[in-house]
N, C-alpha and C positions, 0 to 999 in steps of 0.2 A: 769330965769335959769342961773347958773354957768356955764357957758361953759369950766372954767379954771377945774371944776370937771366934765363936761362930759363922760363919755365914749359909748362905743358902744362893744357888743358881737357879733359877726357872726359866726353863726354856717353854715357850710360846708356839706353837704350829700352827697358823690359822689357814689352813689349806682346807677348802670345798674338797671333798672325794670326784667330785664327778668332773671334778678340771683336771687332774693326775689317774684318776683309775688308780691302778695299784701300786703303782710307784709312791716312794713316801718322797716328802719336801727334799731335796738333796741341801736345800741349804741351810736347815734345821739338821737333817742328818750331818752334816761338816762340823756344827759346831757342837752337838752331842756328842762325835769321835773324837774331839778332839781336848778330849781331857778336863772338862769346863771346872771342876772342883779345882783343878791348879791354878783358875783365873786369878781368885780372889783373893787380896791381900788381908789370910784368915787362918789360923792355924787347922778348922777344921768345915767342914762346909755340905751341907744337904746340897743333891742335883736331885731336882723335879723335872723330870719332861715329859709335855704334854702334845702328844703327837694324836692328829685325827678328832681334836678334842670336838666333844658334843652336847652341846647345854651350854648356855652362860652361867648359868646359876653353878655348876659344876666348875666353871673355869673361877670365877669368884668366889667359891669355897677354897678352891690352892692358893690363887693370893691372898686371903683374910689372911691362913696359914702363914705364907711365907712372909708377911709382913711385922711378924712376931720375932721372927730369928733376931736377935738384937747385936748381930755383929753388919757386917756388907753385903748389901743385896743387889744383885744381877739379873735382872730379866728380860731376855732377848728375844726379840719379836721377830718372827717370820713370815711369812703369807701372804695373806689377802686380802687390804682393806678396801672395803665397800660400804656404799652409801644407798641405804634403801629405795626403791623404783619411787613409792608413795610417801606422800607427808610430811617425812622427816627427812630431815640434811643434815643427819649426824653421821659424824665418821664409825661406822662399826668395823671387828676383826673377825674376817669370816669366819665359820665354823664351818663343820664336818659337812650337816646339811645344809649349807646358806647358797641362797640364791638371791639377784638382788628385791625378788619380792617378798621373802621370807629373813633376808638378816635382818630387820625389826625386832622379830621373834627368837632367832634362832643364832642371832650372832652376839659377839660382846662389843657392845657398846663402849667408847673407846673413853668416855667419862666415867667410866665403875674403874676400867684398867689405870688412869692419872689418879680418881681419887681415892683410892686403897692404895698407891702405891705412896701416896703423899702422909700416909697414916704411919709408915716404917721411919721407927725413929732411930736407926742407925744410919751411913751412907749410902744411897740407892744411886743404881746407875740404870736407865734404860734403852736399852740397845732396840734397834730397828732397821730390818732388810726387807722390805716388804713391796709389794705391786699395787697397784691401783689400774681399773682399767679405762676406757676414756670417758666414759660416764660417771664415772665418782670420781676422776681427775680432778676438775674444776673445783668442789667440797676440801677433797684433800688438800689439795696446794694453799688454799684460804687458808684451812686448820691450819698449815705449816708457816704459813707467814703472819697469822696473827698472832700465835702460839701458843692455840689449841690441844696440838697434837704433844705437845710438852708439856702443860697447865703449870708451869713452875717446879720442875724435873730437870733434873740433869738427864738431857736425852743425846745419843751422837748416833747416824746412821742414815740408812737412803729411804728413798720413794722412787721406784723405776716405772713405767709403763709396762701395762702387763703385756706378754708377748703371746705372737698369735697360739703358737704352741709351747706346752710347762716344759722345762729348760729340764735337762737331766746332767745338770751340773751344778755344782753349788753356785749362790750370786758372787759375783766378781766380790764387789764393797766387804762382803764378809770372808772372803777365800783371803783378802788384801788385810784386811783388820787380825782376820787370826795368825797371819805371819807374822803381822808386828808386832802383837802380842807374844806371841811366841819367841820372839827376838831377844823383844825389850828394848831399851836403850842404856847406852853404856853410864850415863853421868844422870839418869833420873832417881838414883836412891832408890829404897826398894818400894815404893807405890807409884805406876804410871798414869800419867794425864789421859784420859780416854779421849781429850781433845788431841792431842800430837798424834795419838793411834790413828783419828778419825783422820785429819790432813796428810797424814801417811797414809792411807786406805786409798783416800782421795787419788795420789797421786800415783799410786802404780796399779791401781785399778783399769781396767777396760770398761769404762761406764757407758750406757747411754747419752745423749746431747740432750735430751729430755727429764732432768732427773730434780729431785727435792732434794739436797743434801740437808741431813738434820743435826743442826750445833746448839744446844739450849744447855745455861748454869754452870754449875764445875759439882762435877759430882763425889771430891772427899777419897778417902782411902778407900776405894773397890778393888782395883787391878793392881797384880801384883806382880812386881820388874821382875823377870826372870834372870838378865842379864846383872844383877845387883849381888845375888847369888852364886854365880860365878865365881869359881879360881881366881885369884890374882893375874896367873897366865893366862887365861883368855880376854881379861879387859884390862888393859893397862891403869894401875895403880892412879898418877897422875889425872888419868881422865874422869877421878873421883872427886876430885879436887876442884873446888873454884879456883877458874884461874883467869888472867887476863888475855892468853895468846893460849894459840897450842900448838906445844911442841911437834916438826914434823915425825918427829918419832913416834909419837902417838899415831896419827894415821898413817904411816907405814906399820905399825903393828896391826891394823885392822884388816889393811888389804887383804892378805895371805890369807885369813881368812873367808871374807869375803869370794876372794877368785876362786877358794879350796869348793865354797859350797857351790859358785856358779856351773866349777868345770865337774862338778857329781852331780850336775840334772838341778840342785835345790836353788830354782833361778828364783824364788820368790821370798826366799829367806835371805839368799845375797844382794838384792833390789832392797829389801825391807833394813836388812844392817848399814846398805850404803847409805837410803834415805836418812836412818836414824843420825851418822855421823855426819853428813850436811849437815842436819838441822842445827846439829850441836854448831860446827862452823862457820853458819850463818848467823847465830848470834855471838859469836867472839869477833868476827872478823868482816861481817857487812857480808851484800850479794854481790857485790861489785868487786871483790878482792879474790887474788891469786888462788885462796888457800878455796875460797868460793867451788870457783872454777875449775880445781883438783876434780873434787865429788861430783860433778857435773860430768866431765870427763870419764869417769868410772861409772858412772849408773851409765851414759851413753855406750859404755863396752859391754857392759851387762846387759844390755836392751839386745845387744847386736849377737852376744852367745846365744842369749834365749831366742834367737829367730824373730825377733821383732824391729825389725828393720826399718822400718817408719817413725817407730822410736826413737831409735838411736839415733837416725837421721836428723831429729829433731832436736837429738839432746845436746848433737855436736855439733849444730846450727848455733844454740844456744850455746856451748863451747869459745867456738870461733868469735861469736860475737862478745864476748866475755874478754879473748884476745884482743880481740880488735878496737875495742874500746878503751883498754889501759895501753895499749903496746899500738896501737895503728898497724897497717897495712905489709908493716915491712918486719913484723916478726912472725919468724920462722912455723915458730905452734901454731902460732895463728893458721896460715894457710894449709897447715898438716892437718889443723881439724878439720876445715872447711874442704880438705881433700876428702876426710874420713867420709864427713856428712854426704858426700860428693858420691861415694863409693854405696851407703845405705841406701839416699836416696835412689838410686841406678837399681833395686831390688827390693823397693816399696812398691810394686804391683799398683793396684790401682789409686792407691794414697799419693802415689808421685803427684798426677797434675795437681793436688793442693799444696803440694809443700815446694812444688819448686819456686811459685814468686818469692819466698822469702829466701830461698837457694840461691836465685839468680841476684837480687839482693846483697847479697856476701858477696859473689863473686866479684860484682861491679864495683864495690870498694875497694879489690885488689890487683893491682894492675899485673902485667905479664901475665895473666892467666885467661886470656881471649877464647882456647879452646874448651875452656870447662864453660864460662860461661854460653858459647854457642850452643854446647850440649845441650845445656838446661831451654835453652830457647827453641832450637829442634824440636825438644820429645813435646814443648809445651804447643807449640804451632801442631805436630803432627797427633797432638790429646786432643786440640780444638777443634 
C-alpha cells in the first residue's frame, strides 16, 4: 500500500435515537451510498461510519485513529448540535442518548472534534450538515461567526433550524454538494476546491431563509475532480487549457450533454454541470457579458424541466435583465426572456406575488407590451 496516497473518510451521525426512532439519518445515509472512498483525491482510502454513535470517549477513539492516516482526511458531520440546558455554552454533537440536559455527558463536545482533527498532519477537510434547534441557535451561530465551530479548519457546509419533524430525506446543502462533486468541474485539474462545491451547493440548493453557511481556510488536496478523469470526448481538450476567452465551441459541446442528463430525470447533475461552466464563464468573461448570460439562460431552462418554475422565472428575470442592460429595450432576446419569465412566473403557485414586483419591473422597461404588464398588476392587486 501507498501510505503517501492514503486517505481515510469518516463519516459523523450525530443523531438523538429518540428524535428519529428507527429511521437512520437520511442524510448521513446519502453520503455513505454514495461512494465516499471515491471522494478523496488518494489512490487508496479507509470509510469509517459511525452511525447512532454512543459515548464520546468511543467517538474520540475513531478520530485519534483517523488522524493518523497520513494522506487526506474527510470528516463529514451530520446531525444534531446542541448546547447543554445547564452551565456550559459549548457547542456539543449530539449522541445516540443526548438530551439537551445530558449532552454535557453524553455528547461530543465540539472542541475534542477541532482539536484532534487540527493534530492530522496531512490535508483535512471538514464537512458539516447539521441542525440546531432554537435553544442552542443563538450558541451555535456565535461559534459560527467567531469561528469557533472551525478553530482554524478548513470547514465548508450548513447549520439549518431543526424542523418540527426529522426530514425522511437527505439535506438539500448535501444532496447539492454530492452532485457537484460527483460532476466535478471541467478546467479544475484533478483536486477540487471544496469552496466552489460549497457556492455550487449554495446555489442550487432549496435552503432555509434561516441558515449558517459554513466557509472557513482552503483545505489542500482532499477532493478529487472526477470530471478531470474523463475521456477527452466528454470535456473538451481546450477547456484544460488556460485561456483567455472561450471558444463557443467549447460550450456548445457541454450543452448536449447537459440537456441529455436533464431530459433522463438527472436534473441535479445537469443544474450542477451547468453551474460548473458559468463559473468557469464568469471568470473569463465578467457577469455582465453575453457569454455570462448564455448559462444563465440554460440553468433557467433546467429550472423550468425540473418543475421548478419559480426558479426559472427567476433565472429569466435575471436573463432579461442581463439583455436589457447591454442591448436595451428594443432587443429581441431580450423581451423573448422576459416573455419566458412571463410564462414560469403564470405557474409559480404561491411564490408568484413575490416575484412579480420585480416582473412588473421588466416589463415597464419595455414598451409595446402593456398586456403582460397589466397581468402582472391583476394577479398582484387580486393576491392583495
Amino acid at each position: 500500500m501507498d501510505h503517501l496516497t492514503h486517505g481515510c473518510v469518516l463519516l459523523l451521525d450525530g443523531t438523538p435515537d429518540r428524535r428519529r426512532g428507527p429511521l437512520p439519518n437520511p442524510t448521513a445515509h446519502a453520503v455513505a451510498g454514495a461512494r465516499p472512498r471515491g471522494f478523496l483525491a488518494a489512490r487508496t482510502a479507509d470509510v469509517v461510519q459511525l452511525p447512532a454513535m454512543a459515548g464520546p470517549q468511543s467517538v474520540l477513539a475513531h478520530l485519534q485513529d483517523a488522524v493518523t492516516v497520513p494522506g487526506p482526511l474527510l470528516v463529514w458531520v451530520t446531525g444534531h448540535l446542541m448546547v447543554p440546558a445547564r452551565r456550559s455554552r459549548e457547542v456539543h454533537l449530539a449522541l445516540r442518548e443526548s438530551t439537551p440536559s445530558t449532552v454535557r455527558y453524553n455528547g461530543l463536545p465540539w472542541e475534542w472534534l477541532t482539536r484532534v482533527l487540527r493534530e492530522h498532519t496531512g490535508p483535512t477537510l471538514l464537512m458539516i450538515d447539521a441542525e440546531a434547534d432554537a435553544r442552542s441557535w443563538p450558541t451555535v451561530a456565535a461559534a459560527a461567526q467567531d469561528g469557533r465551530l472551525a478553530a482554524d479548519l478548513p470547514v465548508c457546509g450548513v447549520v439549518t433550524p431543526g424542523p418540527e419533524k426529522p426530514s425522511v430525506t437527505a439535506g438539500p446543502y448535501t444532496r447539492a454538494f454530492l452532485t457537484a462533486l460527483s460532476v466535478g468541474h471541467p478546467t479544475a485539474g484533478p483536486v477540487l476546491d471544496p469552496a466552489l462545491l460549497h457556492h455550487l451547493a449554495l446555489g442550487q440548493a432549496v435552503l432555509p431563509e434561516r441558515l449558517l453557511a459554513l466557509q472557513y481556510g482552503t483545505a489542500g488536496p482532499v477532493l478529487a475532480n472526477p470530471a478531470h478523469a474523463r475521456p477527452a470526448s466528454a470535456v473538451p481538450p481546450e477547456a484544460e487549457a488556460p485561456s483567455s476567452a472561450a471558444p463557443p465551441a467549447q460550450e456548445e459541446d457541454a450543452l448536449p450533454r447537459i440537456l441529455a442528463a436533464a431530459n433522463a430525470g438527472r436534473h441535479n447533475e445537469a443544474a450542477a454541470m451547468a453551474a460548473a461552466w458559468e463559473q468557469q464563464v464568469l471568470r473569463r468573461h465578467g457577469p455582465r457579458s453575453a457569454e455570462a448570460g448564455l448559462w444563465i439562460e440554460v440553468r433557467a431552462d433546467l429550472a423550468r424541466l425540473a418543475g421548478d418554475h419559480p426558479r426559472a422565472a427567476e433565472l429569466w428575470m435575471s436573463a432579461a435583465a442581463n439583455r436589457l442592460a447591454r442591448s436595451g429595450p428594443s432587443d429581441g432576446e431580450a423581451v423573448a426572456a422576459l416573455k419566458r419569465a412571463h410564462y414560469c412566473w403564470q405557474h409559480s403557485g404561491e411564490r408568484a406575488p413575490q416575484l412579480a414586483p420585480a416582473l412588473l419591473a421588466l416589463w415597464e422597461q419595455v414598451p409595446g407590451n402593456p398586456d403582460a404588464a397589466a397581468d402582472v398588476r391583476a394577479r398582484l392587486a387580486a393576491a392583495g
